[in-house]
Residue, then its C-alpha position, 0 to 999 in steps of 0.5 A: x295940577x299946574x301944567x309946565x312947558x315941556x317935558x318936566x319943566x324944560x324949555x319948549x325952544x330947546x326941543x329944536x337943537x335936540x331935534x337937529x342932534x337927533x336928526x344928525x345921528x338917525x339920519x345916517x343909519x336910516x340912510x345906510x339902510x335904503x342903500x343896502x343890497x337886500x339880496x345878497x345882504x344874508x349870502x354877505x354877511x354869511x360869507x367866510x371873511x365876513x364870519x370870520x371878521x366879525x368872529x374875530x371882533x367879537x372875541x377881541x372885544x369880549x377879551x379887550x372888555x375883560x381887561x378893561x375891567x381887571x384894570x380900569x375898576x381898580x383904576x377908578x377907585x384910586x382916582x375917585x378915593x386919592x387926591x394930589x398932583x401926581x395922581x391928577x397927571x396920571x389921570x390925565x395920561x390915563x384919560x389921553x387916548x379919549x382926545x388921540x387920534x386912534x391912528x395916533x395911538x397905534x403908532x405910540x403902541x407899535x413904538x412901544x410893543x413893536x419888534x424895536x419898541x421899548x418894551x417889544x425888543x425885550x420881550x423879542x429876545x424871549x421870542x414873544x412878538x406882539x406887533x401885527x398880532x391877534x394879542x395887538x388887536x386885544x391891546x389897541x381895542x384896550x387902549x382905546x376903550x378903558x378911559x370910557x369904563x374909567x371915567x363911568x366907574x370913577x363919576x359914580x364914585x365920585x357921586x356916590x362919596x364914602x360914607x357908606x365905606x367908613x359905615x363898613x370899615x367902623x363895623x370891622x370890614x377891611x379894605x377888600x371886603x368892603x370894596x367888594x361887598x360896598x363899593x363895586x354894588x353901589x356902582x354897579x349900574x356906572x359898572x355896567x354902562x362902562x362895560x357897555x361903553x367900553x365893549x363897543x368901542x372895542x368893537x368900532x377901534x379901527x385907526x390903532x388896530x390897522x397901525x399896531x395890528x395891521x390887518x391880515x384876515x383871520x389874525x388881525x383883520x376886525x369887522x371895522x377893517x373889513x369895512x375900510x377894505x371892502x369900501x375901497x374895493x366896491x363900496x356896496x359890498x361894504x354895507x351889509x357888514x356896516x348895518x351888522x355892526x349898528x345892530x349889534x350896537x343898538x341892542x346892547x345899548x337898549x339892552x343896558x338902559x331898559x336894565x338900569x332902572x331895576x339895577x339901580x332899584x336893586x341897590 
């Protein structure tokens, strides 16, 4: 067999910019790591605030994901099956809180859910507030994160085309039969990477959280902004939590991607 340059093919020059890439993104953890105080890392991340941030994180998250789901998935079918000027605009607004500031987002949030926002006045008459609540922290950590699962679900239908729906439809399958029985498993895999996504952005969303929730411990106060705080205060008191948060992030992902290939297989 005729040996290639690189891995498959790739050009062995290129293997120095990714080596850089890596190094940008290892180095920093690997950094946090030594700068950790190991001996009181378990009595701080053990602490009552501490559980009770990351508590929060993770109930918000897993809740935020959820409706990134219910909403996003229907969301990228429309996208992926339509056509037209209108729905590309609507695609656009959908796709802006990937390129807003998050800090951006949570004012346009608060100017729309708030007490004297543009949905939130109406919904104070009913006596239902949501600025500055544990519901706020659910829908900045939504905002921000269905793009990600839109845009996975939405390239993987795009990819996948329609064929194997019109297959369904001529053998009697109607719409919602076939977009449960065909669509959703034949994207599972986009499915499932966009799930991930967006459960992690949940789970780092700080700028829109602070604006729109604020961040009172036990109500609205995540891990991330645990972190901004404890920074301010004494940056080493920081780092445990810091170190949490990448763990957390790791197995997920490394968790998703060893699944893959068999999800995929399974198809």
């Amino acid at each position: 067999m005729r040996k290639q340059p690189g891995a498959r093919g790739v050009p062995v020059w290129l293997y120095l910019p990714a080596l850089v890439g890596l190094a940008l993104i290892v180095i920093p953890p690997i950094a946090l790591t030594q700068r950790l105080p190991w001996r009181d890392f378990i009595s701080s991340i053990t602490s009552e605030s501490s559980l009770q941030a990351l508590e929060l994180s993770l109930r918000t998250a897993v809740v935020s994901t959820v409706l990134c789901v219910i909403i996003g998935v229907p969301m990228a079918v429309v996208f992926a099956r339509s056509d037209g000027v209108v729905l590309r605009v609507v695609r656009a607004l959908v796709l802006l809180p990937l390129v807003l500031p998050p800090v951006v987002g949570g004012i346009a949030l608060l100017y729309a859910f708030g007490r004297k926002g543009l949905i939130g006045e109406h919904l104070t008459v009913l006596g239902i507030d949501i600025a500055f609540s544990t519901t706020a922290v659910v829908l900045a950590q939504t905002f921000v994160a269905l793009p990600f699962l839109v845009i996975s679900v939405e390239g993987a239908l795009r990819v996948s085309g329609s064929s194997y729906e019109q297959v369904a439809a001529t053998l009697g399958a109607g719409p919602t039969r076939t977009l449960l029985r065909v669509t959703v498993p034949l994207v599972a895999p986009a499915l499932l990477s966009g799930l991930v996504l967006a459960f992690a952005r949940a789970m780092g969303e700080f700028g829109a959280t602070i604006t729109f929730a604020g961040n009172a411990p036990g109500v609205t106060q995540t891990a991330p902004l645990k972190i901004y705080v404890d920074e301010i205060n004494d940056p080493q008191q920081a780092l445990p939590l810091s170190f949490v948060l990448i763990v957390v992030a790791l197995v997920v992902v490394i968790a998703v991607h060893l699944r893959r290939p068999g999800a995929g297989n399974a198809l």
